[in-house]
N, C-alpha and C positions, 0 to 999 in steps of 0.2 A: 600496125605497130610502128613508131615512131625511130626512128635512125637514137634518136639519145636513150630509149625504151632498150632497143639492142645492144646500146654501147653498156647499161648496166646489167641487164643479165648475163651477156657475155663475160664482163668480169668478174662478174659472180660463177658463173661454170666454170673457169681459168681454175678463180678460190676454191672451187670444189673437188677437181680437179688434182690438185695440190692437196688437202685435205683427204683424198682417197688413197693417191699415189702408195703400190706396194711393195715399191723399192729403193733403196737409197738412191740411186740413179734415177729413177721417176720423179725424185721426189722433186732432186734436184732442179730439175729439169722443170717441173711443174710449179715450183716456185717464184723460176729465177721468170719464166712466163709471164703469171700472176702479178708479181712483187717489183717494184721499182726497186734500183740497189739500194738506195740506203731506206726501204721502207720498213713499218713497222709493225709492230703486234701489239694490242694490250687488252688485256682481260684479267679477270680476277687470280690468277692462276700464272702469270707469265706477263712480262714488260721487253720485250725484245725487237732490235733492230738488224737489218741485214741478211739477205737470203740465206746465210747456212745457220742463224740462230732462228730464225721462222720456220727452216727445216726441223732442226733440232727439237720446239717442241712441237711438231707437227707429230714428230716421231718420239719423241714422246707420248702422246697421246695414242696411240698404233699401239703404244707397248702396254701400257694401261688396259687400254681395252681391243684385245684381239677379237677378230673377226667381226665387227665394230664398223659400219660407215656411215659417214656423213652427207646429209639427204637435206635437199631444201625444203621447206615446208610453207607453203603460202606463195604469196607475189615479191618479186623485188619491187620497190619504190627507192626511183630515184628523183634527183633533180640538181643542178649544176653536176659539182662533182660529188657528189656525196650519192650513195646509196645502200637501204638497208636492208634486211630479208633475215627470216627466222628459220632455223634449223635443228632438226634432231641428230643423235647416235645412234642407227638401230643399229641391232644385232643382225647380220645376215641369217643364224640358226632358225632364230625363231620371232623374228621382227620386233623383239620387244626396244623400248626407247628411252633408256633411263635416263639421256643425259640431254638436255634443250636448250636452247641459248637463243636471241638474239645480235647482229654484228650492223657496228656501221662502219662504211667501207669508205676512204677516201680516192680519188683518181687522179694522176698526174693527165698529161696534156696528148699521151702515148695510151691510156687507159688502162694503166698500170697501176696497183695498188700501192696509194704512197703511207696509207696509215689504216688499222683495222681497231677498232674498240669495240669488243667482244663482253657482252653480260650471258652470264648461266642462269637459265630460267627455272630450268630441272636440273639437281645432282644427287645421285644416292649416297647416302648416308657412308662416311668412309672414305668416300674417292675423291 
């Protein structure tokens, strides 16, 4: 495995990381890791810059769907700074995965996330 191989899945575990976190203080924490300061978020759902708004609908998304974790699914691909990787929401109860998405992740020079563009692949109906 290749030294820039590592530098993207790493940052991807940091983003999951961050994306798991079960508490305000984790979250924070897990973010501010993850996220360069002024980096950002954008998906169909949310446009947001700076670690306490990337908290914000992180924890959002926690409130929506309890007991709910974000799981990666497949290989991350990277190359320069950019790298992508698909993932689901199961359910811890009973593993099911309503909600899937695709993300592509940008990196600063630290391998910090300086920009994330998020699409939903799967969403149920309602949410």
């Amino acid at each position: 495995m290749s030294a820039n191989t590592d530098r993207y899945e790493n940052a991807v575990a940091r983003y999951f990381e961050a994306w798991n976190a079960g508490d305000p203080e984790a979250l924070a924490k897990a973010v501010t890791a993850a996220w360069a300061v002024d980096g950002g978020y954008t998906d169909p759902l949310a446009d947001v810059r700076g670690h306490e708004q990337i908290a914000a609908v992180i924890a959002a998304a926690h409130a929506q769907f309890p007991g709910f974790a974000f799981r990666l699914t497949g290989r991350v691909d990277g190359h320069h700074d950019t790298a992508r990787f698909s993932w689901e929401l199961v359910s811890e109860a009973d593993g099911s995965a309503p909600v899937a998405g695709s993300d592509v992740i940008t990196l600063d020079a630290q391998d910090r996330i300086t920009s994330v563009l998020g699409f939903l692949d799967r969403v149920p109906a309602g949410a």
